[in-house]
Kinemage of the C-alpha trace (Angstrom):
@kinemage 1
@onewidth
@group {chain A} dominant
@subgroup {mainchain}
@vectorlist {calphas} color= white
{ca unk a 1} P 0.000 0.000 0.000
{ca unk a 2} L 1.533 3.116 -0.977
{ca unk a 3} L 1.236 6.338 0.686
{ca unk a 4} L 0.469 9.524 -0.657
{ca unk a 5} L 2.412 12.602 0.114
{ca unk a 6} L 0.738 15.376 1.357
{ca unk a 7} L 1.327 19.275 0.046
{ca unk a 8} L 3.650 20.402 2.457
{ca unk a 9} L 4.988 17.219 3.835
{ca unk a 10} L 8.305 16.400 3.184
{ca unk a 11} L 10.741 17.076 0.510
{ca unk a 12} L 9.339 15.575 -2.251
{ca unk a 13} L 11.706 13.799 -5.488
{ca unk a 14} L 14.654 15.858 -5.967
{ca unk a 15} L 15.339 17.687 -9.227
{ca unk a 16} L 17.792 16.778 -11.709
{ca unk a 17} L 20.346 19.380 -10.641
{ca unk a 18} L 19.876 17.893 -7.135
{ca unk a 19} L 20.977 14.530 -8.219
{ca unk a 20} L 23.825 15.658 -9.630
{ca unk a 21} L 27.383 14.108 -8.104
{ca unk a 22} L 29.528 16.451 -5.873
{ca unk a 23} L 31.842 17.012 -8.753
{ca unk a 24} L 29.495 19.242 -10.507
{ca unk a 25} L 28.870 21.433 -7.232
{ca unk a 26} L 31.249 24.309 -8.662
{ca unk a 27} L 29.429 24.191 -11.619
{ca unk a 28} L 25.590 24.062 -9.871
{ca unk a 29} L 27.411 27.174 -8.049
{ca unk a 30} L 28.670 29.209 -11.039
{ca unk a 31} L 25.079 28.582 -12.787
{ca unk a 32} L 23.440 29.891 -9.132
{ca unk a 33} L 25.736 32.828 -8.791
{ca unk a 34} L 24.874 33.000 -12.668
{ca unk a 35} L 21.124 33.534 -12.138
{ca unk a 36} L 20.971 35.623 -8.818
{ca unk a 37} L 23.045 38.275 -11.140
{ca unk a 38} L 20.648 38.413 -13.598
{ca unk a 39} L 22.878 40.087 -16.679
{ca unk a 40} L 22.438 37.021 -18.914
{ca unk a 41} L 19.714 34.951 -20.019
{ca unk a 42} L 19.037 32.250 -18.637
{ca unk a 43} L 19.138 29.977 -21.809
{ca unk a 44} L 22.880 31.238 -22.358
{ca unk a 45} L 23.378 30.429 -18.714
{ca unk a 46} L 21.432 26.647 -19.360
{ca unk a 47} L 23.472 26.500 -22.048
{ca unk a 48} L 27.077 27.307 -20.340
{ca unk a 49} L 26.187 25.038 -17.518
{ca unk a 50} L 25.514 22.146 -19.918
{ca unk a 51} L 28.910 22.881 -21.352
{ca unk a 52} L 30.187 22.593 -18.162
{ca unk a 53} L 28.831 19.545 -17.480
{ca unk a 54} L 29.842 17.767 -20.616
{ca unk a 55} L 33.383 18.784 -19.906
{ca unk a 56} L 33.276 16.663 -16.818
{ca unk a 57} L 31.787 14.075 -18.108
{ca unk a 58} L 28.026 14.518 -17.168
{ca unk a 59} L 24.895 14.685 -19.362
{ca unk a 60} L 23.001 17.855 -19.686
{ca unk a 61} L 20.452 19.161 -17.885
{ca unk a 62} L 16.744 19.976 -19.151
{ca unk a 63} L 15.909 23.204 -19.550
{ca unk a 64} L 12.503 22.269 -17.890
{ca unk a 65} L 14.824 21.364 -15.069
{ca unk a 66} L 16.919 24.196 -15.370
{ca unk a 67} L 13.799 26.499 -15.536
{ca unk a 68} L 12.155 24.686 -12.065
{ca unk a 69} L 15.683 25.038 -10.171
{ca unk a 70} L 15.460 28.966 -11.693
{ca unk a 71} L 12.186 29.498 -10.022
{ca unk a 72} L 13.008 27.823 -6.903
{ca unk a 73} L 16.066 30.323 -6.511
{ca unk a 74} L 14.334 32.943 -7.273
{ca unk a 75} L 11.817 32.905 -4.834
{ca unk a 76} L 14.311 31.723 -2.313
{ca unk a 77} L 16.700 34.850 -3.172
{ca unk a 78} L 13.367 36.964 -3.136
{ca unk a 79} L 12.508 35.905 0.570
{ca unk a 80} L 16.311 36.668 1.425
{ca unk a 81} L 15.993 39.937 -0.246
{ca unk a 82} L 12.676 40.422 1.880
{ca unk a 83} L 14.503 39.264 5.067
{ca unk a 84} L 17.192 41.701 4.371
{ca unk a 85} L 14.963 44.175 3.869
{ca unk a 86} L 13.113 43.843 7.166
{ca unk a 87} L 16.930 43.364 8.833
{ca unk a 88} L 17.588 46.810 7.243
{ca unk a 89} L 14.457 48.605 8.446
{ca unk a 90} L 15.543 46.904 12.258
{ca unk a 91} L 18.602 48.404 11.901
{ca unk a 92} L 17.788 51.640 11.217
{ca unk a 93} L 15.369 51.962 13.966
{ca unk a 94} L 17.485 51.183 16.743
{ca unk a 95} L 20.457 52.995 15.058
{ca unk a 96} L 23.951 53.255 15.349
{ca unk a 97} L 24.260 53.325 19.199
{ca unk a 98} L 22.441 49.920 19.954
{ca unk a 99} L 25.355 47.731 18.457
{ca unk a 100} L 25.024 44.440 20.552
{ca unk a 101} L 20.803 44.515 20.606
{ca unk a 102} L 21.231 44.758 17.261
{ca unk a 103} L 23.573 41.791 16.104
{ca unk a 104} L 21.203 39.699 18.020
{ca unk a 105} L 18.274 40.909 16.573
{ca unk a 106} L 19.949 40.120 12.960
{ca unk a 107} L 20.579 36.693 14.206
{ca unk a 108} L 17.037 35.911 15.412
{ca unk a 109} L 15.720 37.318 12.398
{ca unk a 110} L 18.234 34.518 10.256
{ca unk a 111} L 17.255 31.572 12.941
{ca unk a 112} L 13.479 33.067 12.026
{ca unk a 113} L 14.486 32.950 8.428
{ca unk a 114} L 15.930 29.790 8.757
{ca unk a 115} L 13.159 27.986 10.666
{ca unk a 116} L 10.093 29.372 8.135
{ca unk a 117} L 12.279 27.942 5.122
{ca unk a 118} L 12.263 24.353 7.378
{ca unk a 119} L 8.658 24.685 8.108
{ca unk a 120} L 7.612 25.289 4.271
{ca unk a 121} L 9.908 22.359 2.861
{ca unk a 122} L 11.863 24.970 0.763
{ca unk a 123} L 14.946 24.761 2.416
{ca unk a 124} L 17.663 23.653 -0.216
{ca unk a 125} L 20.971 23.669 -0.312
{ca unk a 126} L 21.840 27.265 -1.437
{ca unk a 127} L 19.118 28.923 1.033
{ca unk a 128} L 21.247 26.890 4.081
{ca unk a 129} L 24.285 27.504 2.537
{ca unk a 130} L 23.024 31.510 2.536
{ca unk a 131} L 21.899 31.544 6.010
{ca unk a 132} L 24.708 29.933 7.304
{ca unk a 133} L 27.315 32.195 5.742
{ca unk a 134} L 24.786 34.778 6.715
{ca unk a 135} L 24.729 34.339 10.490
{ca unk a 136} L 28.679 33.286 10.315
{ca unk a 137} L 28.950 36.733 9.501
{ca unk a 138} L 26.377 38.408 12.187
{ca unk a 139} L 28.409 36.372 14.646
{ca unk a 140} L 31.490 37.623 12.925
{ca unk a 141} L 30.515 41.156 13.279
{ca unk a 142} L 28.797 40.623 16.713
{ca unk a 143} L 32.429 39.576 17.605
{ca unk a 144} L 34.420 42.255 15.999
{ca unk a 145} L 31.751 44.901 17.457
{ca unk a 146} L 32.764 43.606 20.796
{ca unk a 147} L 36.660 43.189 20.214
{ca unk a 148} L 36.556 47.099 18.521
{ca unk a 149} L 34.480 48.538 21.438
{ca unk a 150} L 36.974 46.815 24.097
{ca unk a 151} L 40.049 47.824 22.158
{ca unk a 152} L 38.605 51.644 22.144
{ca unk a 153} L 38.032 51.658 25.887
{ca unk a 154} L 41.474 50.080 26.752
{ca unk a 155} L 42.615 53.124 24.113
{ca unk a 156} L 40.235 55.787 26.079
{ca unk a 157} L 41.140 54.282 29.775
{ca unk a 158} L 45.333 54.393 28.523
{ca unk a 159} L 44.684 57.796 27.792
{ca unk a 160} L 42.398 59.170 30.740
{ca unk a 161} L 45.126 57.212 32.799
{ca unk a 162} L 47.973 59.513 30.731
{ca unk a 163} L 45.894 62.868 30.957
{ca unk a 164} L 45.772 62.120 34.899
{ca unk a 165} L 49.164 61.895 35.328
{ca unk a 166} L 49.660 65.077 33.460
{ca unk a 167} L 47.518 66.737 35.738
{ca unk a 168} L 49.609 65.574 38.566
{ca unk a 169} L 52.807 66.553 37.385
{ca unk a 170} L 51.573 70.179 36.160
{ca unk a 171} L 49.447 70.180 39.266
{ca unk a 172} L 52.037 69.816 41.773
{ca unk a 173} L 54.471 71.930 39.795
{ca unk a 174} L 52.462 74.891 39.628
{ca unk a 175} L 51.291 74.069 43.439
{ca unk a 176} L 47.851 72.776 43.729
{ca unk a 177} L 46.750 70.328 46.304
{ca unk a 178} L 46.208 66.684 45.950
{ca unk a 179} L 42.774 67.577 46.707
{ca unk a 180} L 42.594 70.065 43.744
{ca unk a 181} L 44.313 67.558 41.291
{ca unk a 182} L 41.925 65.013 42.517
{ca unk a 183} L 38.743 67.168 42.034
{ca unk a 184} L 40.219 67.724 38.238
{ca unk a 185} L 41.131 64.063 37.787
{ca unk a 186} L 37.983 62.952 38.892
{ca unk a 187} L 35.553 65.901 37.881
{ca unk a 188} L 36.456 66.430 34.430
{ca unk a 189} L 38.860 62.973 33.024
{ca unk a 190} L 36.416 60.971 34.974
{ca unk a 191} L 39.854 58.971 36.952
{ca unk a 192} L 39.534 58.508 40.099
{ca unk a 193} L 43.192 58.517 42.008
């Protein structure tokens, strides 16, 4: 008894390009990177690719394969677009100042991304291969952001710490009391001695 698959449920028969071996995976790149430009048609692309293929010693792909794969990543690279979008909009609302909050917004919004592409059974390899390199980099930057801001205060503290000083030395040479250079120290470079 053979069960039917319900809309929705499951991956379904992959496509031709799907099937292919891992040796053609720079090629099924190139022909992706290919389309999401968009400055050639996509019969010269088809075309190319099949080339491509033959010279590694595969057979050529359909075009009504070619043109199901097309659609696919196209939608797929239209929700990313959307996502992006919607990431952008974030960003610019809690502006510049709200660094941290807003790396791990980005990152929940890819993990949301990420889990509605699951749920719908559209989640192939270039939309996981996206995301990933996608929060790889929100990490990235959520890193950086953090190594940058620590690097500026050890900068800011080393020079507070310097300024102090000065105000010692000029302090005590033109005769103020430690209570004075405190009060400056503390009052206006924020150091407390």
């Amino acid at each position: 008894m053979s069960r039917r698959r319900r809309k929705g449920e499951g991956r379904g028969r992959l496509s031709a390009i799907d099937m292919l071996p891992e040796i053609a995976g720079p090629d099924i790149q190139w022909a992706v990177d290919e389309l999401i430009a968009s400055q050639r048609p996509q019969t010269e692309i088809l075309a190319e690719f099949n080339e491509r293929l033959a010279a590694i010693g595969l057979g050529p792909i359909s075009s009504s394969a070619f043109n199901r794969h097309s659609l696919r990543l196209a939608a797929t690279t239209r929700r990313m677009k959307e996502t992006q979008d919607i990431t952008r909009a974030i960003t610019e609302r809690l502006g510049p100042d709200a660094g941290d909050s807003m790396t791990v917004g980005l990152a929940t919004l890819l993990k949301q991304a990420a889990w509605d592409l699951g749920e719908s059974g559209k989640l192939d390899p270039e939309s996981v291969m996206f995301l990933s390199r996608s929060l790889q980099a929100v990490v990235g930057a959520q890193k950086t952001s953090a190594d940058v801001r620590r690097a500026a205060q050890a900068e800011l503290d080393a020079k507070l710490t310097k300024a102090a000083e000065a105000v010692k030395a000029v302090g005590k040479e033109r005769g103020l009391t430690q209570d004075v250079i405190d009060a400056i120290s503390s009052g206006i470079l924020g150091v407390k001695q």
